[in-house]
N, C-alpha and C positions, 0 to 999 in steps of 0.2 A: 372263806376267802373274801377278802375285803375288793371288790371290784372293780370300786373308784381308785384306790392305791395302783392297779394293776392297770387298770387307762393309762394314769398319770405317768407308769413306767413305759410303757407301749407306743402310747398314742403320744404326736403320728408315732409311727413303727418304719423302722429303713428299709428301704425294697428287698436287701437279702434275709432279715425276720420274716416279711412280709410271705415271700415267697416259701418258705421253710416251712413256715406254719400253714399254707395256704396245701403245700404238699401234703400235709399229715391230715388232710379231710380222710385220709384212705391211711391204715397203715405201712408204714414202709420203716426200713432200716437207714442207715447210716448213708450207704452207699446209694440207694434206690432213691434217698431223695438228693443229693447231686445232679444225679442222673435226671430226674424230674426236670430239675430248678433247671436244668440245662437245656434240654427237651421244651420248657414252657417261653426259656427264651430266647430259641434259638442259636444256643452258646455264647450267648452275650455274658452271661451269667455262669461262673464257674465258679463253684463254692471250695474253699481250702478245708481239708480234714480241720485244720485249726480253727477257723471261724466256726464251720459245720456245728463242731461238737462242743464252743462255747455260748451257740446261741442253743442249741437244744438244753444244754443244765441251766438256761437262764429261762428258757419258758417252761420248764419241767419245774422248777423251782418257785415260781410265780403260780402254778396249775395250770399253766394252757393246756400243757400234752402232758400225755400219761408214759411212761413202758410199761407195754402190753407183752414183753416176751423176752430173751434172750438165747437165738438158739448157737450153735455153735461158734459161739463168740460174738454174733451179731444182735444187736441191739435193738428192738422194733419198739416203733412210739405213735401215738393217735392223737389227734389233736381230743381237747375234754370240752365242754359243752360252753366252758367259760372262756376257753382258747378259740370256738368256734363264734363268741358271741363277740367278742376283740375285733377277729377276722371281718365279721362283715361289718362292722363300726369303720375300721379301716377301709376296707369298701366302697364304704359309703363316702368317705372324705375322698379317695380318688375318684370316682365318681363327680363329683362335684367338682375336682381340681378341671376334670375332662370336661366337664357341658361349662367351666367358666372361660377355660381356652379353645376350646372347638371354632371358634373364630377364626384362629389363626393358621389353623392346621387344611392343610387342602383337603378338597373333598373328591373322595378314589373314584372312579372309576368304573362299573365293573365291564 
């Protein structure tokens, strides 16, 4: 897998790839990661079976994730070591979006 190609498709990456891929640190199914992506933001984030399952054949396609299974009808996928090396590159650019607007963002509370 050519790497640089696979930046250049990815990076940046849209918050719902983002999130997708960031789910498959652990394996999960079809379903399980909705539920995550939903769960991580609150329900801000509701993934359509239709988006869901064109962004997974598009990083499964690229090698980010693997399928590691298929049990009764359900589809399980892991992110792969080059999907995981994407993920904190992207990271690291939000990251960076955050400590250059942290200015303007209030500061909590506790």
């Amino acid at each position: 897998m050519d790497l640089d190609k696979v930046r250049k498709r990815f990076l940046p990456m849209s918050e719902t790839m983002f999130y997708i891929l960031f789910s498959l640190r652990e394996e999960r199914h079809g379903y399980g990661i909705m539920q995550h992506v939903q769960s991580l933001t609150s329900g801000r984030i509701a993934l359509g079976a239709g988006t869901l399952y064109q962004s997974l054949a598009k990083l499964e396609g690229d090698g980010l994730i693997i399928q590691t299974a298929e049990i009764e009808r359900k589809k399980f996928y892991l992110a792969t070591e080059s999907g995981k090396v994407i993920l904190r590159e992207e990271a690291l650019r939000i990251s960076e979006l955050y400590r250059n607007v942290a200015e303007l963002l209030p500061l909590e509370q506790a």
